[in-house]
N, C-alpha and C positions, 0 to 999 in steps of 0.2 A: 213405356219402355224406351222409346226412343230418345225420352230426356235424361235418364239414365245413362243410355249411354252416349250421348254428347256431354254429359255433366264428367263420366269415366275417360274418356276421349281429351277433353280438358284436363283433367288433372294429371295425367301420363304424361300430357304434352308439356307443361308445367314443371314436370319433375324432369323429366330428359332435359330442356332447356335450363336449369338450375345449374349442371356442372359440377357436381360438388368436385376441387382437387385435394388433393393431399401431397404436400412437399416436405421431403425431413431438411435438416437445416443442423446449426451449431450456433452457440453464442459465447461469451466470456467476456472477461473484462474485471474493473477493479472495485472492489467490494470494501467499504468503510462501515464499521457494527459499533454497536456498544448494548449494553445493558442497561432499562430504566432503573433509578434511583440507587443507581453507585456512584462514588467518585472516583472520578479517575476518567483515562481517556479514549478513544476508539482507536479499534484495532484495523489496520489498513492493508487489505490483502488480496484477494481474487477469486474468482467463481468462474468455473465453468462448466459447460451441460449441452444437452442435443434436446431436437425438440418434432414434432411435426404439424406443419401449421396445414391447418384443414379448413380450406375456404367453403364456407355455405354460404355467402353472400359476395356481394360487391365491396361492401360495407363492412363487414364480419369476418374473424375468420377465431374458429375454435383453437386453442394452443396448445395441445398436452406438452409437458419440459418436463424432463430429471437433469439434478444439477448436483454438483457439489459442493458448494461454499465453504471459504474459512472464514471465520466470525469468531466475535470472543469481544475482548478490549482490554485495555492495562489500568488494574483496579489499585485506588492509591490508599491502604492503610492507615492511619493515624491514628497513634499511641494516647491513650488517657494521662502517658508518665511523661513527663515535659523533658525527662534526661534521653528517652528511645524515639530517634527519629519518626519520622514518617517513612514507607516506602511503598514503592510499587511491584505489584505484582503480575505478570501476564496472562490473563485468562486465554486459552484457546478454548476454541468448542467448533467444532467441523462438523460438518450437516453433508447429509444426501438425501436432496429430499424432491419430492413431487409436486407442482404445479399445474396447476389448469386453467389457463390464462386466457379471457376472451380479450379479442384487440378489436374496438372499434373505427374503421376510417373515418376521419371527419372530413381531409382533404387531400385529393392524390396516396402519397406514400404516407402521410402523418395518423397515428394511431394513439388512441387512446387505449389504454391494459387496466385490466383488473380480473382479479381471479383468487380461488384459494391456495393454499398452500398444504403441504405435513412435512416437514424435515423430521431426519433419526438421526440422532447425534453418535458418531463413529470413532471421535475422538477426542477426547480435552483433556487439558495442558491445567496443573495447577489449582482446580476447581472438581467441583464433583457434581454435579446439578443432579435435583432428583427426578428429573423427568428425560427420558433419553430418545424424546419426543419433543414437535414442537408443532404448531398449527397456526396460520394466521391467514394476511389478508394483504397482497401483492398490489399495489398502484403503479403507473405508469403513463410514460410518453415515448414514444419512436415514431423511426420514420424509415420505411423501404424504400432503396432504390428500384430501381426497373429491375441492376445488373443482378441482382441477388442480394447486396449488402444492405446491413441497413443497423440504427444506431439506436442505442435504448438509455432512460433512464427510469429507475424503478426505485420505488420506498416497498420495504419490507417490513410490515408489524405483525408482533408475537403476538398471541393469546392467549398465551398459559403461562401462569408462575414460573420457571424454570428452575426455580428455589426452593418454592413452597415451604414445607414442613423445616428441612434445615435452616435456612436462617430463621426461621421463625422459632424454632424451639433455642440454638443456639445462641442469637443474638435479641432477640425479641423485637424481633423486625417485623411491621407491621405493614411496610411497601410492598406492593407488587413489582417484580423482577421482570422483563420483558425483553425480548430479542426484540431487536432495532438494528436496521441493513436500509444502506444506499448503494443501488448497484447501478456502474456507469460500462456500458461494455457497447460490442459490436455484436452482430449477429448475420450469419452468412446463410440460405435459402437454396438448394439446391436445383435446381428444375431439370430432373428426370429426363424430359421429352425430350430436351434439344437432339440434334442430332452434329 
């Protein structure tokens, strides 16, 4: 019984010294997208989102984010008829979508990200995509300061057709379509306690 309860006694003590905190925070910054296997070019615009980074380590810290993003890219058409130009067209496709981003410290402020992702697509320009969903897989690098600030960059990849069945029945398109984002922003860290 006794080791019982020094083995209980250990592990309370364990868990009080862990600390887990929770600080809400903001980020944004500027957002470059495109679309695998179209021609044409990326669209260059902005993202922003709130987040709260929940430390369970030294090491770690868990990231829920809801963001907004505008994404899309300008998709350049060419004519079969040698007389009708080529042109370009502007896709938008605007996302509000949910992340869950763990950030490993390797040193001091510098962090290693990775997590998943679900955008729902709220708005596009131009295009119709048949999935008004998207799902992928979030990489990164940052680094906090002490003050709160701190600087990120991230690769965004899609995992769902965004196309699917339409191009594929209209054009007999046998590529996969994929959101593709590089986001370069700031992020600001709130800390509650101060006084």
């Amino acid at each position: 019984m006794k080791k019982i309860f020094l083995l209980a006694f250990a592990i309370v003590s364990l868990s009080v010294s862990a600390q887990v905190t929770v600080r809400p925070g903001v980020r944004g910054g500027f957002v470059t997208s495109d679309v695998t296997d179209i021609n044409g070019t990326n669209r260059n615009d902005f993202y922003v989102g709130t987040f709260l980074a929940i430390k369970l380590a030294k090491w770690y810290k868990l990231q829920p984010e809801i963001a907004y993003s505008r994404q899309g890219m300008k998709a350049r058409y060419t004519s079969f008829d040698p007389a009708v130009s080529s042109m370009d067209v502007n896709w938008d496709l605007d996302y509000v979508g949910l992340t869950i981003n763990n950030k490993f410290y390797v040193f001091r402020g510098l962090n290693l990200q990775i997590g998943p992702y679900l955008d729902f697509l709220v708005n596009s320009k131009n295009i119709n995509p048949n999935s008004d969903a998207d799902t992928g897989l979030n990489l990164g690098i940052g680094y906090d300061f002490k003050n709160g600030l701190g600087v990120e960059l991230r690769f965004r990849g899609g995992l769902i057709d965004i196309f699917e069945d339409e191009f594929d029945e209209d054009y007999y398109d046998e590529y996969t379509h994929l959101n593709g984002a590089i986001q370069i922003g700031v992020t600001y860290t709130f800390d509650l306690k101060k006084k």
